[in-house]
C-alpha positions in Angstrom: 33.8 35.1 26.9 31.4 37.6 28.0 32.3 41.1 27.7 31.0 43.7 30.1 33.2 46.2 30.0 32.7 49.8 28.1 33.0 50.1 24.2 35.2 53.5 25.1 38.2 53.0 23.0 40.4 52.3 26.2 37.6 49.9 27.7 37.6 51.3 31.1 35.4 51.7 34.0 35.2 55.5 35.4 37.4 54.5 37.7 39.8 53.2 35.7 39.3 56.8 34.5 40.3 58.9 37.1 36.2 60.2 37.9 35.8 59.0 41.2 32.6 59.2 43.3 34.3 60.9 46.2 35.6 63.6 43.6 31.8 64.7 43.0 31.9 68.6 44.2 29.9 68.2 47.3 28.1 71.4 46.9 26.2 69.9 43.5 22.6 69.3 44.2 22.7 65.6 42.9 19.1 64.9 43.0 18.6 67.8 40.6 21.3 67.0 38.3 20.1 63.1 38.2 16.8 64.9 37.0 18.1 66.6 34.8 20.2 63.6 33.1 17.3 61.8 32.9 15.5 64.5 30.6 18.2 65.2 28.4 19.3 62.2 27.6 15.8 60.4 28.0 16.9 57.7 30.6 15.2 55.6 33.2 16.7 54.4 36.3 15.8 51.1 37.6 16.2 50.4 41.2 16.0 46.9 43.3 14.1 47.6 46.8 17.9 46.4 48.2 19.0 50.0 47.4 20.3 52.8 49.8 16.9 54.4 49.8 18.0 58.1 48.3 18.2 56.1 45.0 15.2 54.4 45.4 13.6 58.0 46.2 14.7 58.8 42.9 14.2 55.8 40.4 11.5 55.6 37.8 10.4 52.3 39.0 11.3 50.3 42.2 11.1 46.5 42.1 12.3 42.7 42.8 13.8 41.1 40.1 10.3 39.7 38.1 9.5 43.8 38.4 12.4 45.1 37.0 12.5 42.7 34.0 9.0 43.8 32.7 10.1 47.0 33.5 13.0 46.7 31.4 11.5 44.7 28.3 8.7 47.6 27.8 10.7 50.5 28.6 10.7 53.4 25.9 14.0 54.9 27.2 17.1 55.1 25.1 19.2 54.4 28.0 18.6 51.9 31.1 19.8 53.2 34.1 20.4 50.0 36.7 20.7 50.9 40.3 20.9 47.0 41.5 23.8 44.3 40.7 25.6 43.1 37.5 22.8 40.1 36.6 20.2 42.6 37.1 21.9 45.1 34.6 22.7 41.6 32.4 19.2 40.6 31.5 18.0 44.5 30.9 20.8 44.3 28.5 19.2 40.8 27.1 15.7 42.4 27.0 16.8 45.5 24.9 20.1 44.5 23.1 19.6 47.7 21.2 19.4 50.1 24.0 22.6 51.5 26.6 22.6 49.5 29.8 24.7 51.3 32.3 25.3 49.9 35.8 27.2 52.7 38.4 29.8 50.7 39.9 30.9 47.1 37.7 32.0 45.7 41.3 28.5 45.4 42.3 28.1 41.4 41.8 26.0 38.7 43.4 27.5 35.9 45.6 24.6 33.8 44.8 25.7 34.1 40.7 29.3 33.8 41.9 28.5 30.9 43.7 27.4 28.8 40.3 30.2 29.3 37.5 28.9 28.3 34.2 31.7 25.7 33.2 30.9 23.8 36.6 27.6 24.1 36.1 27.8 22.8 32.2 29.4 19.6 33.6 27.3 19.3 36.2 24.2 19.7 34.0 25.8 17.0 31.1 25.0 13.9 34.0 21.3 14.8 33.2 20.6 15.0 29.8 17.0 14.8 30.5 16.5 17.4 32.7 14.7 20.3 32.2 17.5 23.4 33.8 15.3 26.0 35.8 17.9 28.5 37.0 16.8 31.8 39.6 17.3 35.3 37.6 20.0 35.7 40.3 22.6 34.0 37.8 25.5 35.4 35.4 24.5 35.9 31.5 26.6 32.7 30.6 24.4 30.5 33.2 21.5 31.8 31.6 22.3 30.2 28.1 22.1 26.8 29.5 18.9 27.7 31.2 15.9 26.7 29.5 13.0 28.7 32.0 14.7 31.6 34.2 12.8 32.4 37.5 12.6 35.1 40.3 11.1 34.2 43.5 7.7 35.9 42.5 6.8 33.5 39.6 9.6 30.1 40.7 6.5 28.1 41.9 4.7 29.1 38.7 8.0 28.2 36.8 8.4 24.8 38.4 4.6 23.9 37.8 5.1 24.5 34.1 7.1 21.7 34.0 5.4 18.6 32.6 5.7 16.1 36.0 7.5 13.5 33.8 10.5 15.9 33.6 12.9 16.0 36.1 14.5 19.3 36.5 17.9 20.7 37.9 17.2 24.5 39.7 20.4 26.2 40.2 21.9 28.5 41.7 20.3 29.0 44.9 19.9 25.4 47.0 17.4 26.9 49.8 15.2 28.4 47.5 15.1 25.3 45.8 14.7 23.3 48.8 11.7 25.5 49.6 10.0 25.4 46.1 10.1 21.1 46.5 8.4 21.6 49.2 5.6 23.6 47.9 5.1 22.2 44.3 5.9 18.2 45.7 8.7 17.6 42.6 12.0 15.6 43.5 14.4 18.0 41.8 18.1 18.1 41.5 19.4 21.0 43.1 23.0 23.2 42.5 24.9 23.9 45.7 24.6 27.6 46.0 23.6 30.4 48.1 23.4 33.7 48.8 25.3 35.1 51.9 23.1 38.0 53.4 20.0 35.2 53.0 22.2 32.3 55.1 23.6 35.0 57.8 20.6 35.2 60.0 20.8 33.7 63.4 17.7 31.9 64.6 18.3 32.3 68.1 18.5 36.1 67.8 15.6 36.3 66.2 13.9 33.8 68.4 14.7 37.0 70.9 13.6 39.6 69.1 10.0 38.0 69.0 9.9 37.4 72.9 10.9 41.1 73.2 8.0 41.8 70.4 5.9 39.8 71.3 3.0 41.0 68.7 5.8 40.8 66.2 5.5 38.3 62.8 8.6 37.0 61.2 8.7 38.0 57.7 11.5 36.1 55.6 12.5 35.6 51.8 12.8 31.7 50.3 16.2 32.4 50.1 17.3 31.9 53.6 18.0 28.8 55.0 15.0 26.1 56.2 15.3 26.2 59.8 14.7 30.5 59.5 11.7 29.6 57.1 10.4 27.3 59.3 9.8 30.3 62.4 8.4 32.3 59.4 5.0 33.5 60.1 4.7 34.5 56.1 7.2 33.5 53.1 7.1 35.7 49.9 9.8 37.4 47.2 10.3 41.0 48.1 7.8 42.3 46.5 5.0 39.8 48.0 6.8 40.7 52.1 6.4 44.9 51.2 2.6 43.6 50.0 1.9 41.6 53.0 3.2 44.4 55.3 0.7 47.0 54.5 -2.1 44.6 54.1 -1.7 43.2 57.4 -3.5 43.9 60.2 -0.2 43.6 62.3 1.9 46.6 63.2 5.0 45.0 64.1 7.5 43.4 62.0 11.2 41.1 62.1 12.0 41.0 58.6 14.3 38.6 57.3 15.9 39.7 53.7 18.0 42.5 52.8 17.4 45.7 55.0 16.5 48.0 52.1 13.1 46.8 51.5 12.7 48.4 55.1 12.7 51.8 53.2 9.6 50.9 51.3 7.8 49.0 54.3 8.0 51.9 56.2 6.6 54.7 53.4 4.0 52.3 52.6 3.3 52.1 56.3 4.5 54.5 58.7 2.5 53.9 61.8 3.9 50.0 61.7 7.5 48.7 63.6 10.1 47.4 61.4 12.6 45.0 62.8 16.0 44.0 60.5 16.4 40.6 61.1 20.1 39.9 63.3 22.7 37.7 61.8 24.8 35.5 63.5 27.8 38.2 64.8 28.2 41.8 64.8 28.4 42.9 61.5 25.5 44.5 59.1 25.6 41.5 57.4 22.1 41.9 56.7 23.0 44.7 54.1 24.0 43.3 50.6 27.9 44.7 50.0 27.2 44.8 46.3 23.9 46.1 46.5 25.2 49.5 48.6 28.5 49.6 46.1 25.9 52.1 44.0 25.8 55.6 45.7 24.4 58.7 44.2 27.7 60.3 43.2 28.4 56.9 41.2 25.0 57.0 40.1 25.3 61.0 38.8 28.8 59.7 37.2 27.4 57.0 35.6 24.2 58.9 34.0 27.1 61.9 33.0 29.3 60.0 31.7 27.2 57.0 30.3 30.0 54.7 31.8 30.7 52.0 32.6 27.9 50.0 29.8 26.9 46.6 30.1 27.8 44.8 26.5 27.0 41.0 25.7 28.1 39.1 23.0 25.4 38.3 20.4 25.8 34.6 21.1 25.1 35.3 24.8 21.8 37.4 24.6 20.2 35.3 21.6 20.9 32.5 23.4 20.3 33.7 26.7 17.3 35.5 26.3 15.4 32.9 25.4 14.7 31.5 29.3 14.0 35.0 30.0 11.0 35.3 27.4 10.0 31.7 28.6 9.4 33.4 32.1 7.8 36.2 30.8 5.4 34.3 29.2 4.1 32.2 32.4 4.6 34.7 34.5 2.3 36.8 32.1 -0.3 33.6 31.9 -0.4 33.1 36.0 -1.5 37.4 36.1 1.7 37.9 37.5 
């Protein structure tokens, strides 16, 4: 069993509490107050590039997930601050065992690590005993201790080509990214049935129209969505290598397919260039992650004040765990990543 819950002697969440983000008093200055946690209790806030972009204005460091891992693993804060999702918070927590990991809001999962429970997956992984298990960060702590190299999509190909070529390998969780790196590294592999809904919402034909009406326009997309999207894609890359390829780019216009909130970042790095959020395939803002926007700044302020709700592991889980994590670190530090 994993525990994640606060070591407060009731083992609640804030809310669970009674301090509730819309009970914040409106007239606090929340920026200043974040501040001003950060100094007195020496803390460093973490954000993905998928956050709502006042707490990415306000992070220590911004990143995709390779980022924020050597971000976390050299940090000199007492506490880690994680504006992003639970597996994110999960292998800071793995990194510095001895340090407070607080995540704002405890609801802010990961479909893509819902989508690959870890007593399937140990079945699934038993029928081959042989394989070598490369699992994408985006996986629950459990997965992650019957993972023997983790990945992001910055370093997977990297990852992959570690592997000696007479080892087959299983990559879980996330089948498109998987489907993708086969093609790219030429290795059969056996790949888990998962995916991650904002990646697999985006509707070909709608974007097919939004590069007649932009005619100048490149698609942009993350491994993560589905083959027939990458296949329009005028550039593939993690999040990190899209915001790069952005402002190095001679083009000024843009359909981006990943989560919307790198959009923030594409257009301070480059504000004379057109940004385009790739459609999905109805109505909704389906391409905004629901767990990623769970974090607000009053839940954030809450979080920091109260140093609720805190990520804890069982030893078992990080000494086990953390060993895929270091195994990545370690190519990903060889490649000059």
């Amino acid at each position: 069993m994993i525990v994640t819950r606060p070591l407060a002697a009731a083992k609640k969440s804030l809310e669970d509490m009674g301090y509730l983000a819309v009970d914040v008093d409106p007239t606090l200055d929340l920026v200043e107050e974040i501040n001003k946690l950060k100094k007195e209790k020496n803390a460093i806030i973490l954000a993905h590039y998928y956050q709502e972009s006042e707490i990415q204005d306000i992070a220590d460091y911004i990143g995709d997930s390779l980022g924020l891992a050597q971000q976390a693993e050299k940090t000199d804060a007492d506490i880690i601050v994680f504006a992003g999702v639970h597996f994110m918070a999960e292998t800071a927590k793995m990194l510095n065992p001895s340090k407070k990991v607080l995540l704002p809001d405890l609801k802010a999962g990961c479909s893509l690590a819902d989508s690959c429970p870890p007593h399937l997956f140990r079945k699934f992984k038993e029928k081959y005993p042989d394989h070598v298990v490369v699992s994408y960060i985006n996986c629950t702590a459990e997965l992650k201790t019957l993972t023997d190299i983790c990945c992001t999509s910055s370093n997977a190909l990297h990852v992959i080509n570690s592997v000696p070529k007479d080892k087959g390998i299983i990559f879980a969780p996330d089948r498109n990214l998987g489907a993708y790196l086969q093609k790219k590294a030429g290795r059969d592999m056996i790949l888990w049935n998962g995916a991650c809904m904002v990646h697999e919402i985006f509707s070909a034909e709608k974007i097919t129209k939004a590069l007649v009406r932009h005619p100048n326009a490149e698609l942009i997309a993350h491994p993560e969505c589905e083959a027939h999207i990458l296949a329009k894609a005028h550039f593939i890359g993690s999040t990190s290598q899209l915001l790069r390829y952005t402002h190095e780019s001679e083009v000024q216009e843009f359909v981006v397919a990943t989560e919307s909130g790198i959009i923030h970042q594409m257009e301070l790095k480059s504000p004379d260039k057109l940004f385009i959020p790739a459609p999905p395939n109805n109505t909704c803002a389906c391409n905004d992650c629901p767990h990623m926007k769970r974090n607000t700044m009053e839940k954030l302020y809450l979080c920091m004040k109260y140093e609720l709700p805190e990520i804890i592991l069982e030893d078992w889980v990080i000494e086990k765990g953390v060993a895929c994590i270091s195994r990545m670190m370690e190519i990903s530090a060889k490649a000059g990543l």
